[in-house]
SELUM-841055 format. One line per field, with one value per residue: x, y, z of N, C-alpha, C in turn; residue number from 0. Coordinates in steps of 0.2 Angstrom, whole numbers, plus 5000, padded with zeros to 4 digits. Example, Ala and Ser with C-alpha at 12.3 -4.5 7.8 and 13.67 -1.06 7.14 Angstrom:
<lolos>
n.u = 5066:5064 $
n.v = 4972:4989 $
n.w = 5039:5035 $
ca.u = 5062:5068 $
ca.v = 4978:4995 $
ca.w = 5039:5036 $
c.u = 5066:5064 $
c.v = 4984:5000 $
c.w = 5039:5039 $
n = 0:1 $
</lolos>
This chain:
<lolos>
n.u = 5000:4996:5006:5015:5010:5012:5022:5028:5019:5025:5037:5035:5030:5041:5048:5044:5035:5031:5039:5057:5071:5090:5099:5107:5097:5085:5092:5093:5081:5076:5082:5079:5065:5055:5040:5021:5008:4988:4981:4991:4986:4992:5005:5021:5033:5043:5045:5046:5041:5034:5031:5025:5025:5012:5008:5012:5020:5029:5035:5042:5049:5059:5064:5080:5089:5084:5078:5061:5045:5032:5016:5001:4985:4970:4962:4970:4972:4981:4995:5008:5025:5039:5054:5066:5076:5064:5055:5038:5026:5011:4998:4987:4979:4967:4961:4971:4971:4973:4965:4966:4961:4968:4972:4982:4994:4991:5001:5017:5031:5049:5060:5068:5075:5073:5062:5048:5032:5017:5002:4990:4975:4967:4958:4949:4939:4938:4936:4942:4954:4965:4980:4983:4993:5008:5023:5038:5050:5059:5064:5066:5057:5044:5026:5015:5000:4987:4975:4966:4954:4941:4929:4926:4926:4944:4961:4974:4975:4985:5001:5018:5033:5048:5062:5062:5053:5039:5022:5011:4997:4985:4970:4960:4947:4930:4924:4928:4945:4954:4964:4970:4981:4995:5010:5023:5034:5043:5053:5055:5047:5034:5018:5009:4995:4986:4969:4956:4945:4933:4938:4946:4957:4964:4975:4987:5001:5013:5024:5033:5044:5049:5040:5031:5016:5005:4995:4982:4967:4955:4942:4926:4929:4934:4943:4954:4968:4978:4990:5003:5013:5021:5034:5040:5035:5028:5012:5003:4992:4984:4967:4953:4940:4922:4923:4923:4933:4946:4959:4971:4983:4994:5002:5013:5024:5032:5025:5021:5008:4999:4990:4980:4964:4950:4937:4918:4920:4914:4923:4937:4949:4961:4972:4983:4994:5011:5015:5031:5048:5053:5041:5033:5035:5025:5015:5016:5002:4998:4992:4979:4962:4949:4932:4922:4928:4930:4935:4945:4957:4968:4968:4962:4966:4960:4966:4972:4981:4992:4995:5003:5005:5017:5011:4998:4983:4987:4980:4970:4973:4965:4971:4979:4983:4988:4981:4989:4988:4977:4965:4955:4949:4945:4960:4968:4969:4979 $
n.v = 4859:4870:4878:4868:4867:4880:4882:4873:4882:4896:4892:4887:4901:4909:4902:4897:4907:4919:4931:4934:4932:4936:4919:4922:4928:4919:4908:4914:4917:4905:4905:4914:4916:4927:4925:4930:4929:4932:4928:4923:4926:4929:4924:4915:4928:4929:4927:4916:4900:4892:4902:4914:4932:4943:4956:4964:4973:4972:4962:4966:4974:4970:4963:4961:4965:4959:4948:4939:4943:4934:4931:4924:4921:4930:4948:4961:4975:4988:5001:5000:5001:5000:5002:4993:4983:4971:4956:4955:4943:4938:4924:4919:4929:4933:4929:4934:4951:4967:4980:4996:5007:5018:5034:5036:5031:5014:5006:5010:5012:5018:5022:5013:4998:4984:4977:4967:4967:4954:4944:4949:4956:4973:4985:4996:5008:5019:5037:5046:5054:5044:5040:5023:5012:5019:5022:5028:5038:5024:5010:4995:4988:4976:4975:4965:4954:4958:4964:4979:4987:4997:5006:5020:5035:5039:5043:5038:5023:5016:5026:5029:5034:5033:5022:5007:4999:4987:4984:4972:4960:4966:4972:4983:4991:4995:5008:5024:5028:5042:5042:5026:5018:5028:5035:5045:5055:5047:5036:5021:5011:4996:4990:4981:4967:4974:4976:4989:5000:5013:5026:5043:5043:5029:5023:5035:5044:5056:5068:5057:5043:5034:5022:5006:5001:4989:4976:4979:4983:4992:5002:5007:5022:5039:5044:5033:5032:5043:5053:5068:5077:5068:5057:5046:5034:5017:5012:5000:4986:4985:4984:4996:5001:5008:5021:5036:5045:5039:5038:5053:5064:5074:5088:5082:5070:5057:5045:5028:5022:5009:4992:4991:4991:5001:5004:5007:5021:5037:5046:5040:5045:5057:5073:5087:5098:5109:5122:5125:5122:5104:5101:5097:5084:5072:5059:5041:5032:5015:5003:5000:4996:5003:5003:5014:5013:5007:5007:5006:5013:5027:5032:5046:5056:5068:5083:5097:5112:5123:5139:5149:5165:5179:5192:5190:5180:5163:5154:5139:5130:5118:5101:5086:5070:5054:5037:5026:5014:5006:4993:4983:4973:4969:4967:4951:4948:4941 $
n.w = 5111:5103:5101:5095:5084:5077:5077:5067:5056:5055:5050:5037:5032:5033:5026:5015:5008:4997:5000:5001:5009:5016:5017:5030:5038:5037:5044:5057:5061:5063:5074:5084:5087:5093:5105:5106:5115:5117:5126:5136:5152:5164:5166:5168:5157:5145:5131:5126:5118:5126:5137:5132:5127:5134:5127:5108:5109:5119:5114:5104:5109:5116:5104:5094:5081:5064:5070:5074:5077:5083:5081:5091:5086:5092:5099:5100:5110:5106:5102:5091:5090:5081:5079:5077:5063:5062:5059:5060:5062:5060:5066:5056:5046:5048:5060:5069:5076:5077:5085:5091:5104:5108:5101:5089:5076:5072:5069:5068:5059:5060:5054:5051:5040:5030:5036:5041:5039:5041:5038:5045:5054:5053:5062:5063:5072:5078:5082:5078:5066:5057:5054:5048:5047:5048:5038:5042:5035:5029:5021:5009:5016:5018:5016:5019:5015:5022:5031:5030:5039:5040:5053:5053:5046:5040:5039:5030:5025:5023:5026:5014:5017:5009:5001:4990:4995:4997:4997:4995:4992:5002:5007:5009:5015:5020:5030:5025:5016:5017:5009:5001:4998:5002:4993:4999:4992:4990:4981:4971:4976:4976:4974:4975:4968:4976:4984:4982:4993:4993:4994:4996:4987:4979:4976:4979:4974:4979:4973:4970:4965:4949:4953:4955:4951:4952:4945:4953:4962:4960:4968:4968:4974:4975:4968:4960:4955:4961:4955:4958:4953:4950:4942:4929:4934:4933:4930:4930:4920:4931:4938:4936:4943:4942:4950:4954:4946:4936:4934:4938:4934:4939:4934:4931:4923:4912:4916:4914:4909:4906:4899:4908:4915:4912:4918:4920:4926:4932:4925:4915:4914:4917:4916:4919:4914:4916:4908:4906:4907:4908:4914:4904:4896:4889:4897:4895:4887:4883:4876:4884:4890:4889:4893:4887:4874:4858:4847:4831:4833:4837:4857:4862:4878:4886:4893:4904:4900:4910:4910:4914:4920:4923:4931:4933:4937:4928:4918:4909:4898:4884:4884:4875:4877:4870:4870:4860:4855:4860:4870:4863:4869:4888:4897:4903:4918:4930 $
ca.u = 4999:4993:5011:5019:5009:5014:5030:5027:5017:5030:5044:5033:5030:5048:5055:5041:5030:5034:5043:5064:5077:5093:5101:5109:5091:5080:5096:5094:5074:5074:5084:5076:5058:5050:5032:5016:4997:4984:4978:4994:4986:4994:5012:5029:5031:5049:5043:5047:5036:5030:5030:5024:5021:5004:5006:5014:5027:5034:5040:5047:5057:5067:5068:5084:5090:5084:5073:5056:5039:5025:5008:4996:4979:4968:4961:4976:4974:4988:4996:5013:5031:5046:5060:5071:5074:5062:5049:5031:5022:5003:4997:4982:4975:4958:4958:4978:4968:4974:4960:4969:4957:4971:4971:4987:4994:4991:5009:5023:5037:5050:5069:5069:5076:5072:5059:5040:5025:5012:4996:4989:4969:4971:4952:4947:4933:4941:4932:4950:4956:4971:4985:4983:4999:5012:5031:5044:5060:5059:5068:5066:5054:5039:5021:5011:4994:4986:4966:4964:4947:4938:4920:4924:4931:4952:4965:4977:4976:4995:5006:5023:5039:5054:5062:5062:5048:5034:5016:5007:4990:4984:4963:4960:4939:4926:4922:4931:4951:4955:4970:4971:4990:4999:5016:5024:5041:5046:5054:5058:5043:5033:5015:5005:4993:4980:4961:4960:4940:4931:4944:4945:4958:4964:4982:4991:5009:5016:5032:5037:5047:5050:5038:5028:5009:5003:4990:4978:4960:4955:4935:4921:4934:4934:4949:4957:4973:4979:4998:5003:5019:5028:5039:5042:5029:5024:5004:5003:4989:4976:4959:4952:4933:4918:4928:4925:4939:4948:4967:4973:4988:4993:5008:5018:5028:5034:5023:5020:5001:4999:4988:4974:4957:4946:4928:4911:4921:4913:4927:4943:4955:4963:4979:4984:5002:5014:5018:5036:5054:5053:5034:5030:5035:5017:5015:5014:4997:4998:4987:4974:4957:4941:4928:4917:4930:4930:4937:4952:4961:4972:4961:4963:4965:4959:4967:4973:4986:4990:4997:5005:5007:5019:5010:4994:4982:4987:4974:4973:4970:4964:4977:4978:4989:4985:4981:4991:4985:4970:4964:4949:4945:4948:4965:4966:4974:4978 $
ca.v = 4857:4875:4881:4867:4868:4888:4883:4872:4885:4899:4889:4886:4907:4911:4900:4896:4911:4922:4934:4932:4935:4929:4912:4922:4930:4914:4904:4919:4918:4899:4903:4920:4920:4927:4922:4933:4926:4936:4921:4920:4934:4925:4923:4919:4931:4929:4926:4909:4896:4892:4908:4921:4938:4945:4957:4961:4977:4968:4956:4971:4979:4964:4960:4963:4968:4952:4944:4939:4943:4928:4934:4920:4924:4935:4953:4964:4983:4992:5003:4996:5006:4998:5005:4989:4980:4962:4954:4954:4939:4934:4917:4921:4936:4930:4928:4941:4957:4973:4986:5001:5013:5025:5040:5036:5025:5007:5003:5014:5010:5023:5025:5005:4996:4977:4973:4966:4963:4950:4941:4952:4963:4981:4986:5003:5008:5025:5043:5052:5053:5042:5034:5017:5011:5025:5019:5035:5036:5015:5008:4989:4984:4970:4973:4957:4949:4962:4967:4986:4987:5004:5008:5027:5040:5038:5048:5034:5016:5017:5030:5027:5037:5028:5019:5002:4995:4983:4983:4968:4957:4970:4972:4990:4992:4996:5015:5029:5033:5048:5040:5019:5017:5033:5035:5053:5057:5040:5032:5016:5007:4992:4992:4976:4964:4974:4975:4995:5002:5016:5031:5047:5041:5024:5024:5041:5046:5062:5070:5051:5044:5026:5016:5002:5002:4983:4972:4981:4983:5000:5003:5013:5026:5047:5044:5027:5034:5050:5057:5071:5078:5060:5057:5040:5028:5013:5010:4993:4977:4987:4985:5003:5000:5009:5027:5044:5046:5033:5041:5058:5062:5081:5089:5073:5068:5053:5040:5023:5019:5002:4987:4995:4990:5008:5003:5009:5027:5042:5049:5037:5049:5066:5077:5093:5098:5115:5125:5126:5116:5101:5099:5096:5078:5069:5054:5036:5028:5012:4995:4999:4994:5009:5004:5017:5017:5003:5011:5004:5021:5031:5034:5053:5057:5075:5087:5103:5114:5129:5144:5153:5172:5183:5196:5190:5173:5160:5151:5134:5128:5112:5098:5080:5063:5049:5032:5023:5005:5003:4986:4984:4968:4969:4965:4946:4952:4938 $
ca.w = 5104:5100:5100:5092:5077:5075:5075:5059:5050:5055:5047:5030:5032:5032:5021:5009:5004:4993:5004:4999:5013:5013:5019:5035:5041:5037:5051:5062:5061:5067:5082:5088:5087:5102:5105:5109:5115:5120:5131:5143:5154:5170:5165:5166:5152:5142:5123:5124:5117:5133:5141:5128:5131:5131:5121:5104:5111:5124:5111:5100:5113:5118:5098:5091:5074:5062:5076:5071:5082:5079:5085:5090:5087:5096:5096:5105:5109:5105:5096:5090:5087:5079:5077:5074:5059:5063:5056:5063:5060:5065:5064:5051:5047:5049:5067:5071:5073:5080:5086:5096:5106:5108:5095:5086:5074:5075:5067:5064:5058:5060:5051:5049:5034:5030:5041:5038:5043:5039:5041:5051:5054:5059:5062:5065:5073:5082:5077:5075:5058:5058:5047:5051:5045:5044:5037:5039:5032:5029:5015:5009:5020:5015:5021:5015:5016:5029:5031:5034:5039:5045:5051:5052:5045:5044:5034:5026:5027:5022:5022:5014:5016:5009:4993:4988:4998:4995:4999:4991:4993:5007:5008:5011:5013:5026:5028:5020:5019:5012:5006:5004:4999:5000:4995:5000:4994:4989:4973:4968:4979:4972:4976:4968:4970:4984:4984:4987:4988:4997:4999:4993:4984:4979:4977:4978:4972:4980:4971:4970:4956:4949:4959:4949:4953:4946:4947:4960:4960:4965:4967:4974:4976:4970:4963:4957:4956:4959:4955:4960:4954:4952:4936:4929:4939:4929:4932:4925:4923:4937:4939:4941:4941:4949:4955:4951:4942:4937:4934:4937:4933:4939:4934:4930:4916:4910:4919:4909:4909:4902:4901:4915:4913:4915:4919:4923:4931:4928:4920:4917:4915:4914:4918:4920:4913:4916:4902:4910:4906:4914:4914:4898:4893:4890:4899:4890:4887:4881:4877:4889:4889:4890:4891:4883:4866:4853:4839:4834:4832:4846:4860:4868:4886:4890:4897:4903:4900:4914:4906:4920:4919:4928:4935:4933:4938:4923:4913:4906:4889:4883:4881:4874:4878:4866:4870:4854:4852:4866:4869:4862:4876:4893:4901:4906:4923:4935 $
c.u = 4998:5001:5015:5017:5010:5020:5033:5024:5019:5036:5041:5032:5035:5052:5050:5036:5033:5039:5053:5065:5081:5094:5104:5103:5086:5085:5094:5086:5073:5079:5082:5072:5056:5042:5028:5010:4995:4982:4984:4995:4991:5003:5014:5026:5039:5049:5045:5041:5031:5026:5028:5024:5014:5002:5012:5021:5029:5039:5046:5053:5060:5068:5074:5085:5090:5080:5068:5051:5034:5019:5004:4989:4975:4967:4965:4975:4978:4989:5005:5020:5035:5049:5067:5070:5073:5057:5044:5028:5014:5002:4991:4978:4969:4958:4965:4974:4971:4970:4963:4963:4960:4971:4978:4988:4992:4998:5013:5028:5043:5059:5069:5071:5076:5069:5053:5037:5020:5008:4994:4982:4971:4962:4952:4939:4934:4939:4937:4952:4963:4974:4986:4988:5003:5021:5033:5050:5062:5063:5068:5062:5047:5033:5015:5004:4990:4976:4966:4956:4943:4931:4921:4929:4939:4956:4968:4977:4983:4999:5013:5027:5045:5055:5063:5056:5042:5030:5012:5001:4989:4976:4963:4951:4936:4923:4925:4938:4952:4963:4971:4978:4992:5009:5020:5031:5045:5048:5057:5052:5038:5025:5009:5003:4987:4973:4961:4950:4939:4936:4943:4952:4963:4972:4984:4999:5009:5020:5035:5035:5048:5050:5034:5022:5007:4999:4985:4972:4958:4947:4932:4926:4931:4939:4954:4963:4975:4988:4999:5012:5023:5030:5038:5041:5026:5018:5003:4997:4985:4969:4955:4945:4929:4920:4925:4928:4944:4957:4968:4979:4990:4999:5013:5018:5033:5034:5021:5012:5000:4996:4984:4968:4951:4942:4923:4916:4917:4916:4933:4949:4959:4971:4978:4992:5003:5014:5025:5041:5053:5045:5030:5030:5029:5022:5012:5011:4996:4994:4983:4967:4952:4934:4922:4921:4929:4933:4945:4960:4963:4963:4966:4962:4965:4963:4967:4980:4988:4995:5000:5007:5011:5015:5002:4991:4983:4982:4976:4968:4968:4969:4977:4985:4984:4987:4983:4989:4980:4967:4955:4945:4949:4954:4964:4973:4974:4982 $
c.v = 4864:4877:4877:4865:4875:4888:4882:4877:4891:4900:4890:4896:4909:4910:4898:4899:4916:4929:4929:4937:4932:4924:4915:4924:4924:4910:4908:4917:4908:4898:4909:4922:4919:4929:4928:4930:4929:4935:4921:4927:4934:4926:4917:4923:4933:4928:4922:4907:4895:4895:4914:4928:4939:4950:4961:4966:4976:4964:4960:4973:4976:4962:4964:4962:4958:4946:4942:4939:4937:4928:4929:4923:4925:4943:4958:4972:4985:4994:5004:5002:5003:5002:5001:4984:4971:4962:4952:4948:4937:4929:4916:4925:4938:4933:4933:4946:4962:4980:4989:5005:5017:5027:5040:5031:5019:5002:5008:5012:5015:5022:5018:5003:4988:4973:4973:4965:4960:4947:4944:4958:4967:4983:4994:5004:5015:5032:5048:5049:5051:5039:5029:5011:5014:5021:5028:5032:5028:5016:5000:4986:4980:4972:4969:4956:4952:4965:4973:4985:4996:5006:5016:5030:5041:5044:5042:5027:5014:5023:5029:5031:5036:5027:5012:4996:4992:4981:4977:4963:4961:4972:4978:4991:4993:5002:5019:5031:5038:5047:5031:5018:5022:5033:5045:5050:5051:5038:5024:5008:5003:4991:4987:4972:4967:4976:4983:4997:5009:5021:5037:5048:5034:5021:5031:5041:5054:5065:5063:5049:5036:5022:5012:4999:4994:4978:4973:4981:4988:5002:5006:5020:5036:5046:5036:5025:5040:5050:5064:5075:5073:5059:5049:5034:5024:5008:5004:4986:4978:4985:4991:5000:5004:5017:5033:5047:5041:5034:5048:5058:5072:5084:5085:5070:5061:5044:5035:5022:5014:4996:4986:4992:4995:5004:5005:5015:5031:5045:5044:5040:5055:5068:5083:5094:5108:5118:5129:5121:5110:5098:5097:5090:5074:5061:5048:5031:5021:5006:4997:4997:5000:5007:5005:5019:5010:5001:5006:5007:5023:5032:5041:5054:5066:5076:5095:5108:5121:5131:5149:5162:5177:5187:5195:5183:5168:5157:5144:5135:5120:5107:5090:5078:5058:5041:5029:5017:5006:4996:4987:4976:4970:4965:4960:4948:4947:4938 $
c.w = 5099:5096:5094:5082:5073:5074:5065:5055:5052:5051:5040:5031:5030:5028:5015:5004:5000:4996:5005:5005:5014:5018:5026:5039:5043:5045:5056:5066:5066:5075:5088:5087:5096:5097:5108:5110:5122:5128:5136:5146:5163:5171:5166:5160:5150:5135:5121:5121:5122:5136:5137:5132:5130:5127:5116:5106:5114:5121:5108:5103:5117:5113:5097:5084:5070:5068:5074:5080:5079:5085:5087:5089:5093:5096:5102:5101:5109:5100:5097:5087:5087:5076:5075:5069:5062:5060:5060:5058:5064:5063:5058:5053:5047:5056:5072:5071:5079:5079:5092:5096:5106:5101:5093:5082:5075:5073:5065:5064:5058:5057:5051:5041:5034:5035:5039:5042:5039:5043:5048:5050:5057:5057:5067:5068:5078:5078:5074:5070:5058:5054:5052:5052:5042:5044:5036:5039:5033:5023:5016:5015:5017:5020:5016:5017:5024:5027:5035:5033:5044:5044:5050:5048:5046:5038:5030:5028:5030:5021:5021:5014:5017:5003:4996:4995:4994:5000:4994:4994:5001:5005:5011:5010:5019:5025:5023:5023:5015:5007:5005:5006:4996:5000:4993:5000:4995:4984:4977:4971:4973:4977:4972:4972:4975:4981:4987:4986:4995:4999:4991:4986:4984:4983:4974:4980:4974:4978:4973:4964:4957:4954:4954:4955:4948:4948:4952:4956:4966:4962:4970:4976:4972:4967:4962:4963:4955:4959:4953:4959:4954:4945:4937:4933:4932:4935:4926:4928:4930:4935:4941:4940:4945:4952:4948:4945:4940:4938:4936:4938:4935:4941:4935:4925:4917:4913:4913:4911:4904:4902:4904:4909:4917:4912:4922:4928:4928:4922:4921:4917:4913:4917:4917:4918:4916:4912:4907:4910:4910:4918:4908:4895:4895:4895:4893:4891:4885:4881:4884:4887:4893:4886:4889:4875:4863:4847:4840:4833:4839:4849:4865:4874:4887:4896:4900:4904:4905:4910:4911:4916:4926:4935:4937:4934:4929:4921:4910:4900:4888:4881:4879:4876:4872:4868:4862:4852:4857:4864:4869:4865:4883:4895:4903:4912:4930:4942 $
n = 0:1:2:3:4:5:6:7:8:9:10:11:12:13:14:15:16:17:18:19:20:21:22:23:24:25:26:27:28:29:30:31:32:33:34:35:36:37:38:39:40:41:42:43:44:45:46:47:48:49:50:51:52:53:54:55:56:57:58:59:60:61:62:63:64:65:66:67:68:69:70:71:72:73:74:75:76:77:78:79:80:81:82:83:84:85:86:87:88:89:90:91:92:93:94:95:96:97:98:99:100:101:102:103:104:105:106:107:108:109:110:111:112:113:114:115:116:117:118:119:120:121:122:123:124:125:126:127:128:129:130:131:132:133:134:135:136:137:138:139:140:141:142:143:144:145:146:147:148:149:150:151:152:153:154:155:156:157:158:159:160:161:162:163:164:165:166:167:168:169:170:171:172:173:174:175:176:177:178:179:180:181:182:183:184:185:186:187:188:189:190:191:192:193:194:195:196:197:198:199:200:201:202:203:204:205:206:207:208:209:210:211:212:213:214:215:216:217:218:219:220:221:222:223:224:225:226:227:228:229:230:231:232:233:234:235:236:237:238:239:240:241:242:243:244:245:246:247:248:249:250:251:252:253:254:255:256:257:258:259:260:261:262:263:264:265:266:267:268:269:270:271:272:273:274:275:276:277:278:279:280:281:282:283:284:285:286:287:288:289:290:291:292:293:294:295:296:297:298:299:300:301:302:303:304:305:306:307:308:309:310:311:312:313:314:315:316:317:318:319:320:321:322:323:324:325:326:327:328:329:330:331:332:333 $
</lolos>
């Protein structure tokens, strides 16, 4: 009964949430899903229905390309490596939890294109500083509806390296990451919808370029959101509240900021520019909501300008950006 109810809420997964794949992946999906549960510690073990595996890499390494995994619930150690493009599914990520004692990853995705994972807990409680869900060189892959949860000390909840992927409704809380959702050396990434608090920073942009940042709630954090060298990122329709800093934007031209609601940070935002071609174009502030402004004149965003010197240390000078219309009610942001 357990299984043939997993079947039905499998199929409503695949085909009814909002996760798009085409019409030859969804046919593929209703003829080669292999099964895993925790509970068949006994055997057989062929990732039938019947026969599941026990646990969730054994499934992996007999998927093939366009295959899907479906996890039943249960709390399974392991720490998980894909390398072929399938889709991992858990049965709800309530009760789907993967806590790995070894010192490594707990997901990595590694050179894969169009593969997901979903409804699924990743629970830390490991003293090594660890990226919790690392994507290299991925492109196009979906990570949905997941709970990073850490009691200690970690490095990234995510880190991403790739274009055109999407991270969205993912819960990032517990202790401290030094990073929640990082993306390094990525364009074109979509990164909406998550819950991000307690990290040293929220969402971090590394020399990555046209990714769109939208609808997130980024709290308790030292920094919101940090960019770092990244061109052409549209930050849009956030929740920064509660952080250190709310924005920083450093050494980076021609980011959209727009429609955000900066609340109760210390400071909500600043930058740093080059005095150097090609680092000079401001970033564009628009309709956002501060606040501690009111007025219904441009609002200023401090900054600083570095002034490089040949032979000697450069200096900065003070710089401004202009908030042009700021919204003088908070963002209805749903």
């Amino acid at each position: 009964m357990k299984r043939t109810i997993s079947v039905i809420v499998l199929t409503f997964i695949l085909i009814l949430t909002g996760i798009s794949f085409p019409m030859s992946s969804i046919e593929l999906f209703q003829n080669t899903i292999i099964y895993v549960d925790i509970d068949n510690t006994e055997g057989p073990w062929d990732g039938s229905i019947t026969n599941p595996f026990q646990y969730i890499q054994d499934g992996i390494d007999v998927a093939y390309d366009g295959d899907a995994v479906f996890v039943y619930a249960g709390v399974y150690d392991e720490n998980i490596r894909i390398s072929t493009q399938i889709h991992l599914v858990g049965l709800d990520k309530e009760n789907t939890i993967i806590s790995a004692s070894k010192s490594l990853e707990f997901l990595l995705l590694d050179s894969v294109n169009f593969t997901s994972i979903e409804n699924l807990t990743f629970s830390c409680m490991n003293d090594e500083k660890l990226d919790i869900i690392k994507i290299v060189n991925c492109n196009h892959c979906t990570i949905s509806n997941l709970d990073i949860i850490s009691q200690t000390l970690q490095h990234s909840a995510i880190i991403v390296n790739g274009s055109f992927n999407i991270i969205e409704n993912v819960t990032i809380k517990g202790g401290y990451f030094f990073s929640g959702i990082q993306v390094f050396r990525g364009d074109y990434n979509t990164i909406k919808n998550n819950s991000v608090e307690s990290c040293n920073g929220g969402i971090l942009l590394f020399r990555s370029h046209n990714n769109m940042i939208s609808s997130n709630k980024i709290t308790n954090s030292t920094n919101g959101i940090y960019i770092e060298e990244g061109n052409s990122n549209s930050i849009t329709r956030n929740i920064i509240k509660i952080n250190g800093q709310g924005l920083f934007s450093s050494y980076s031209t021609r980011n959209l900021i727009e429609k955000n609601n900066f609340m109760d940070n210390e400071e909500h935002a600043k930058f740093t520019k080059l005095l150097k071609q090609g680092f000079l174009i401001p970033n564009t502030w628009r309709n956002n909501y501060w606040d501690d402004y009111k007025e219904f004149l441009i609002k200023p965003i401090f900054g600083l300008m570095y002034i490089p010197n040949r032979h000697l240390i450069g200096f900065f000078l003070p710089w401004f950006e202009f908030d042009r219309n700021p919204s003088i009610e908070p963002i209805n942001i749903s």
